[in-house]
N, C-alpha and C positions, 0 to 999 in steps of 0.2 A: 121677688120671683113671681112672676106672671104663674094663671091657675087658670086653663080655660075650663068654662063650662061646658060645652059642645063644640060637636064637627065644627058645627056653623063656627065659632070662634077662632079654631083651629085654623081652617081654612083661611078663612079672614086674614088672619094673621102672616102665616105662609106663604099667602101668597097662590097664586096660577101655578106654580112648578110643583107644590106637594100636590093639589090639587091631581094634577096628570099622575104623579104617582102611583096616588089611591085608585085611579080609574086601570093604569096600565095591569098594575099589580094584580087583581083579580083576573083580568084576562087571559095572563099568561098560567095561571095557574091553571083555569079553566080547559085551555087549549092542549097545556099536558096533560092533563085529565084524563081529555077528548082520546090521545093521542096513543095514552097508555092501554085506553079501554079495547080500542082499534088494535095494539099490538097482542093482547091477552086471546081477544078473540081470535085472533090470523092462527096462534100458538093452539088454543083449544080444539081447532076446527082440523088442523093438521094433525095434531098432536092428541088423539084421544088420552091417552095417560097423562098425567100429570107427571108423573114419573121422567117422562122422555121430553119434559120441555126445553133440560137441559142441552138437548142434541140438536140444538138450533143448526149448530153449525153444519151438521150432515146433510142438510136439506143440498147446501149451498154446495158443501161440497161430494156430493155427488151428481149434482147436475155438471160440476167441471170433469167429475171422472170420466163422467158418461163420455163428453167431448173428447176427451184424453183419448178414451177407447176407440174411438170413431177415427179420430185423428188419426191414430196408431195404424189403421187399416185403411187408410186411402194414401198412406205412407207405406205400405207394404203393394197395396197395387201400383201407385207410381212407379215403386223403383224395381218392381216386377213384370210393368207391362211393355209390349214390345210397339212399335211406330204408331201402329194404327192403334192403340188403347185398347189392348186386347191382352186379358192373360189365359193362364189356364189352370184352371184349380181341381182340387182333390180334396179329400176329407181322409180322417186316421180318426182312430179309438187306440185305446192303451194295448187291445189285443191285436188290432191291425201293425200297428208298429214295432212291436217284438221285433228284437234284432234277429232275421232270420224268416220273417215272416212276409206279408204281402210288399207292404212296403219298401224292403230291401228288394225284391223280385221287379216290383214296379220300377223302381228306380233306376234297374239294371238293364231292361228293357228300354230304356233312354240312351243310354251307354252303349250296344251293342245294336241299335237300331241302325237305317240307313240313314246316314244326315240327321240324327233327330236328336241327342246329347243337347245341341243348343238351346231344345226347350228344355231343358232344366232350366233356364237361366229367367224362363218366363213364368213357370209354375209356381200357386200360393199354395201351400197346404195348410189346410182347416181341420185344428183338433179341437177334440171334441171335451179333453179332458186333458189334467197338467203332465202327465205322464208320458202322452203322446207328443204334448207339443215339447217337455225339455229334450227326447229322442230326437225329434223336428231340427230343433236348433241345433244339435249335437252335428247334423252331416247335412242340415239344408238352410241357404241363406233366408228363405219368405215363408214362415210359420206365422198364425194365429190361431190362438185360441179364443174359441164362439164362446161367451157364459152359457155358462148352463144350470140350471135349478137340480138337474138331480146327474153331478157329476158320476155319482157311483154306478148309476144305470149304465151310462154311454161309454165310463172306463173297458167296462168287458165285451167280451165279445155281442153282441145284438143280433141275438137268430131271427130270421125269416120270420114276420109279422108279428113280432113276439111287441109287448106295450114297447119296450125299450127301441125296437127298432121303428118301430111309427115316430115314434119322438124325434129320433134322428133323423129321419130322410125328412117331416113334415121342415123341422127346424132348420136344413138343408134347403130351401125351397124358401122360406124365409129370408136368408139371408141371401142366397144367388140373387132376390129381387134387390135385395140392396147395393151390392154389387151393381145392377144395372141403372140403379139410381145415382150411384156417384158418378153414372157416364163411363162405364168400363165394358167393354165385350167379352165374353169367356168361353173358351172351350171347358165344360164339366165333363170330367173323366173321374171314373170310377177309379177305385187305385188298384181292383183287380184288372184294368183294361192296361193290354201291352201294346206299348209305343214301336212299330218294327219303321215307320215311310212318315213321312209330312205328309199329314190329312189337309191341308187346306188346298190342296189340289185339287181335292174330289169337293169343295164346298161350293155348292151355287151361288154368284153373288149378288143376286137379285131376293133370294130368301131373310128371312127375318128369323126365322127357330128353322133349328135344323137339328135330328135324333137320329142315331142310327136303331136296329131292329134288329128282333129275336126272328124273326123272319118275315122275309122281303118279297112283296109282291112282284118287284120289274119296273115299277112306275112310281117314280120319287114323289109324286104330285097325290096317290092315294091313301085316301085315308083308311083303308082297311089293311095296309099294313099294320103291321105289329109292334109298338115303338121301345125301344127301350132307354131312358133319360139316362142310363147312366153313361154316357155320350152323348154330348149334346153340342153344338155352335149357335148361340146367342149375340143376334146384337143389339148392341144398347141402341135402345129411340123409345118413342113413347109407346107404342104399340107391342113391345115386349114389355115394359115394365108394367104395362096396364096386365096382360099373361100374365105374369106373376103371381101380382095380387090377385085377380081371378084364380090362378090356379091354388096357391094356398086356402085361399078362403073357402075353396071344394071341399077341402077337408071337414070342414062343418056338413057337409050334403053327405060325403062320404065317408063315416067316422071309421070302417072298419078297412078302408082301403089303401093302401101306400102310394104312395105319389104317382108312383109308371102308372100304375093302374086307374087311378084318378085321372091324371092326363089322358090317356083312352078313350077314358068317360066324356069329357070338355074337348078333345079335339074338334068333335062337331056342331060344339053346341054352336046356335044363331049369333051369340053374343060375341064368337071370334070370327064370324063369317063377315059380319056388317064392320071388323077392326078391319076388316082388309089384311089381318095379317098372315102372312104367306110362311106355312108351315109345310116343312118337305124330310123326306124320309131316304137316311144314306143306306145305298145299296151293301148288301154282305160281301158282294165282290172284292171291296176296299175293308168293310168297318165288320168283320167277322163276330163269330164267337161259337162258345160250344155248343149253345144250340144249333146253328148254321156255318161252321169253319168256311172262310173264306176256301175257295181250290186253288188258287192260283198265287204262289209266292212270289210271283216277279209283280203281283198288283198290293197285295193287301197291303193296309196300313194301320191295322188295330186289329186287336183280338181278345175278346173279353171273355172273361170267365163265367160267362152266364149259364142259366142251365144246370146250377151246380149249388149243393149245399154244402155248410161245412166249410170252416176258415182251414182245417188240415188239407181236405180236398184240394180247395183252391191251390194253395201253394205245392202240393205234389204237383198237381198238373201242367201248372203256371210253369213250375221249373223245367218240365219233361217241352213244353210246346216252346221255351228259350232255348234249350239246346236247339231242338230238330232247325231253331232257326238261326242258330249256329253252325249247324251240318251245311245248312243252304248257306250262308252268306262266306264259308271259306272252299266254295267249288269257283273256278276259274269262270268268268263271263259270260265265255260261250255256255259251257254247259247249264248254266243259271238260267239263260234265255231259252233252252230245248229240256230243262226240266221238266217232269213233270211229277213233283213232291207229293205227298199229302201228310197232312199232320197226325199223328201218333197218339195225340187226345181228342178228346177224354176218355182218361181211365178212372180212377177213382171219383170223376164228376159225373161218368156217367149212369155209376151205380150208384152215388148217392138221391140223384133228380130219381131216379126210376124208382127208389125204395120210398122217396116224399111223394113221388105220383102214385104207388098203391096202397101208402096210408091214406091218403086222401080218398080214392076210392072206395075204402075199405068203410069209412064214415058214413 
């Protein structure tokens, strides 16, 4: 039986092929080493607990959910947008949706409108929480739900600058920019705003944002009109999505102010003067509300419940300014054309703004 004394013998003996062995075999070792030490660290540096290294896989799989999500919603604007890639979106909370509440009202306002039922067929509505959106799905084809980090806030009702509702309209504003990112155009409408005529009649086509107003100067082009976002025609290009994010990002400059208000603020600033982008203000003739009722029922095409606090308010009123335009749309032609109506609200909204305007005084 052969005894070597040394490598050197070894080799000798073996030959070239064990030779490469001995050389391979450390390398490889080495190289998983190398390899493992690279994957501890990728794991520690994401992973502060040691606890949670097991949750490798969530990394992975929620970067696919994310996409799911995304996907999920450019799947709901396609199969809701009309020719020109345009839809029209709403937002709901758990107490907007109540069967009985804004929402049913809104929705009915579509129905009894003049010609206007077929934008149902282009509207997405955005809840805010899961209660709103399984209502949603219950009696409308294009729901989604936004995530949100503090569902419980955004499920109830969200008073007038209260933390909850900043979150909401800021969050709102956020996501419209995305919207304009996937290359969509939208009419934002408020779901207190009543659909009676097709507004895109009264829309200039040469504008970029276009709002209607708590009240109207006469000149679509001034900016000391008074705007109110929650009507709005947006189109998608770069110069609205650049508005977007500018306008969100205000909310940092302006922490204690809600979005209409902020946009007031930046309407004039230099930094949208030099985008060139052409922002125009829709007349109350057409795009009403309670602050300003449109006069004229044979023109308007929107009527919103501005002006008014209080989710009961709104729907008393909401209901009382559907009939009256019920009274008008079942009188005979002629008489429709030598009408001369006026609307019946607000009642309950007008006492409610008046009692918020002398608490506020009262401070």
């Amino acid at each position: 039986m052969e005894v070597f004394h040394s490598i050197k013998d070894l080799v000798a003996t073996r030959g070239s092929g064990y030779s490469n062995l001995l050389v391979r075999r450390p390398m490889q070792i080495t190289v998983f080493c190398i390899g493992f030490a690279v994957l501890l660290m990728f794991l520690i540096c994401n992973y502060p607990s040691p606890f949670r290294i097991s949750t490798i896989s969530n990394y992975f799989n929620g970067v696919s959910t994310k996409e799911k999500h995304e996907s999920r919603l450019e799947s709901i604007l396609r199969n809701a947008s009309m020719e020109n890639n345009t839809v029209i979106i709403t937002n709901l909370n758990d107490a907007w949706a109540e069967p009985g509440s804004i929402f049913d009202v809104f929705r009915e306002s579509f129905r009894i409108g003049n010609e206007t039922q077929r934008f149902l067929n282009h509207l997405v509505v955005i809840n805010w929480d899961q209660k709103a959106q399984v209502r949603c799905q219950a009696v409308h084809p294009h729901c989604y739900q936004i995530e949100s980090k503090s569902e419980n806030a955004t499920s109830k009702e969200a008073f007038f600058m209260t933390k909850d509702y900043l979150h909401i309209v800021w969050k709102k504003i956020e996501f419209l920019g995305l919207v304009l990112q996937l290359g969509y155009s939208f009419i934002f409408t408020d779901t207190d705003v009543m659909w009676l005529r097709n507004p895109f009649k009264h829309f200039q086509e040469d504008a970029d944002f276009q709002t209607s107003c708590d009240y109207f100067t006469g000149n679509s082009s001034d900016m000391n009109n008074a705007p109110n976002t929650g009507f709005s025609y947006v189109k998608s290009n770069e110069k609205t999505i650049w508005l977007y994010k500018f306008w969100f990002n205000s909310s940092k400059l302006y922490p204690n102010l809600h979005d209409q208000d902020a946009f007031n603020m930046i309407k004039i600033h230099p930094n949208i003067s030099s985008m060139n982008l052409k922002i125009r203000f829709l007349s109350t003739t057409y795009f009403g509300g309670f602050c300003r009722p449109s006069d004229d029922f044979n023109q308007v095409c929107t009527m919103h419940a501005n002006c008014c606090v209080g989710l009961d308010n709104k729907v008393n009123d909401l209901k009382i300014l559907l009939q009256d335009w019920k009274n008008y749309m079942a009188l005979p032609q002629i008489e429709k054309q030598q009408s001369h109506r006026s609307w019946t609200v607000p009642q309950l909204c007008r006492t409610s703004f008046q009692r918020m305007h002398q608490r506020h005084n009262k401070r």
